[in-house]
N, C-alpha and C positions, 0 to 999 in steps of 0.2 A: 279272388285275388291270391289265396294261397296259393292256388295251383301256377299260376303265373309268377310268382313268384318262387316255386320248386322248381319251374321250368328253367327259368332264367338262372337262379343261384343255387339249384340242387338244393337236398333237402337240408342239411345243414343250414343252407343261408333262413330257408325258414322255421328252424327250431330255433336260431339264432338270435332272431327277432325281438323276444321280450328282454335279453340280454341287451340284445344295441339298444332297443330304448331305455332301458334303465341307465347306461352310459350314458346316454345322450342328456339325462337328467342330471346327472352329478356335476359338479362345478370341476372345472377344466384346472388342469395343472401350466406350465409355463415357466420362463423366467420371476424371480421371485426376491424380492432382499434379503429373505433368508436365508436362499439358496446363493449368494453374493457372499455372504460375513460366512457361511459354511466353509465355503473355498477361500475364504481370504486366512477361517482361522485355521484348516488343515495346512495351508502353504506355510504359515508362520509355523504352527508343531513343525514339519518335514524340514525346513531350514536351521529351530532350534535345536531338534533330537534328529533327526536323520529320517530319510525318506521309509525307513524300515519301523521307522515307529507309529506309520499309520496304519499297520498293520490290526492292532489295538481295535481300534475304531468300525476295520470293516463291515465285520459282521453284524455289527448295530444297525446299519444301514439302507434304509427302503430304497431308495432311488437305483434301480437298476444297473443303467447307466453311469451313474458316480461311483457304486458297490465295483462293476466291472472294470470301470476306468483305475480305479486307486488300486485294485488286488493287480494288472496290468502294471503301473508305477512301481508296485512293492517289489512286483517279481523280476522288477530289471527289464522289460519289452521294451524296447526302440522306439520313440516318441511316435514315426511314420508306420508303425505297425498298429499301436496305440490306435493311432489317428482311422486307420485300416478297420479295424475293426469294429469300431463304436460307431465308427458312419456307416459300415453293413448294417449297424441293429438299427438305425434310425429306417434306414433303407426298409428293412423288412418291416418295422413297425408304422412306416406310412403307409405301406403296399396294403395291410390289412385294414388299417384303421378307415383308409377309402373305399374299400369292398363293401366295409357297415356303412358307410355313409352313400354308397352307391344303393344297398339295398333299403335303404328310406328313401333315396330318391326315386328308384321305381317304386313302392310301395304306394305315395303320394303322388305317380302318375296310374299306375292300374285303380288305383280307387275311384275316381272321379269315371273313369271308362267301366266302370263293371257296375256303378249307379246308372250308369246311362242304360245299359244292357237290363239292369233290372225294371228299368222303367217303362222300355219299349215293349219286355215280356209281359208287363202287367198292363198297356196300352193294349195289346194285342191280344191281351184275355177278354178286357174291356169293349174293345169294339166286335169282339165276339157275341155279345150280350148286348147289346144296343137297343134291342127289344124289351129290355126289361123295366124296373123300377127305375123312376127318377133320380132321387133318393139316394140310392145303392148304386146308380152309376157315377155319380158324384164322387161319393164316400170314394170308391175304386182307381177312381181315378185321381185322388189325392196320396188313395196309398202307393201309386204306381211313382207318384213324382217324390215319393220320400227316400226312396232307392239312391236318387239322384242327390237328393240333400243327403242324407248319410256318407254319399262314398266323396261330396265335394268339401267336408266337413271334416273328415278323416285325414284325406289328402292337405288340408290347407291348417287344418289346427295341431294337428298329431304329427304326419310323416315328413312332410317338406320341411318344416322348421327344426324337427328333430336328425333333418340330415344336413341342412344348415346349419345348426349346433354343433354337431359332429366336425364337421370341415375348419372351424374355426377352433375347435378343441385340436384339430390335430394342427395348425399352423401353431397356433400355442406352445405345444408341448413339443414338436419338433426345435422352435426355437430355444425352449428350455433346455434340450439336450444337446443342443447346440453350444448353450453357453457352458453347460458341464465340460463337456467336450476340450472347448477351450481353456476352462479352470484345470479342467485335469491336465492338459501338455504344459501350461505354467507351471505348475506345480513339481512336474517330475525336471522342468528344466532348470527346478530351485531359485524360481523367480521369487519379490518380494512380494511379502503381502499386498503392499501397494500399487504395485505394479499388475498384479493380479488381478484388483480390482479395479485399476483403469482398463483392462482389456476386458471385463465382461460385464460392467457396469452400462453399456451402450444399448444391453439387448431390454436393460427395463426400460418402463414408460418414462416418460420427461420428469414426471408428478413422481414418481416412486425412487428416480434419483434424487432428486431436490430432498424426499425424504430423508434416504438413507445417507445423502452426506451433513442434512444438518442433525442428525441422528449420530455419525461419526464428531461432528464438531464438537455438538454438547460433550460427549464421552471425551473428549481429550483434553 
């Protein structure tokens, strides 16, 4: 499987490998209510003290895309240049994030094929030997069929679902930078807070609006 997978994705994609799975285990990012009242309470700062006083705040900031987007705001860039820009990074960071997910999905298809190859190699040692002991043709030929369960086992418990995992972490998290995206051109157009938050509130789940507006309610 290595090698077909070095074939396929050059040796990178398989040094890669313990990297994408360990990705593939972590709990996925996306749209979020925190990331909601993040954007609603930056727009409120920028409309009380001026779009220059979230300058402050940037460098505190993990989310890449929010960090890029508001240093963009501060420095005076054109909302369509804005806009330009942070959908190239979405751009490139789907392009890769399907690369890992493509290589669990070969991964999860050469397994099940290279158990079958080891199976027929030890079938074929096997009926080499057909003259022999009872016993030990047996044994042989159970270890010949373990080739097969291992590589169907790999494929179907390991790499498939960890490339499924993947694919659904990056729809996730592309919509999440999606909704920054959009917080952030509200924001520099000196929209309200509330107003902020009806246009990105759409991208949570049903369940996670209902929260965070009786979340808003109580607070007021």
């Amino acid at each position: 499987m290595a090698g077909a997978l070095t074939v396929s994705f050059g040796i990178q994609g398989l040094l890669g490998l313990p990297k994408i799975l360990g990705a593939a285990m972590k709990p996925g990012g996306g749209p979020s209510p925190k990331n909601v009242e993040l954007l609603c309470e930056y727009s409120e700062k920028a409309r009380k003290d001026g779009i220059l006083s979230l300058e402050d705040i940037i460098d505190e900031l993990e989310d890449p895309i929010l960090k890029k987007g508001l240093r963009l705001v501060v420095d005076g860039t054109e909302s369509e240049v804005i806009s330009t820009i942070l959908e190239n990074d979405i751009y490139v960071y789907e392009a890769k994030a399907k690369e890992q997910a493509a290589v669990m999905d070969a991964a999860g298809g050469f397994c099940p094929t290279m158990g079958i190859i080891g199976t027929v190699t030890g079938l074929v040692l096997v009926l080499g030997n057909l003259g022999g002991d009872a016993s030990a043709l047996g044994h042989s030929i159970a270890s010949a069929f373990i080739a097969t369960l291992y590589g169907i086992g790999f494929a179907n418990i390991l790499f498939l679902p960890a490339g499924t995992n993947l694919k659904g972490k990056i729809k996730r998290e592309k919509l999440g930078m999606e909704m920054t995206i959009m917080g952030v051109l509200a924001i520099q157009q000196g929209e309200s807070p509330a107003l902020v938050k009806e246009k990105i509130i759409g991208f949570l789940e049903e369940k996670e609006q209902k929260e965070l507006e009786a979340s808003a309610g109580g607070g007021e």
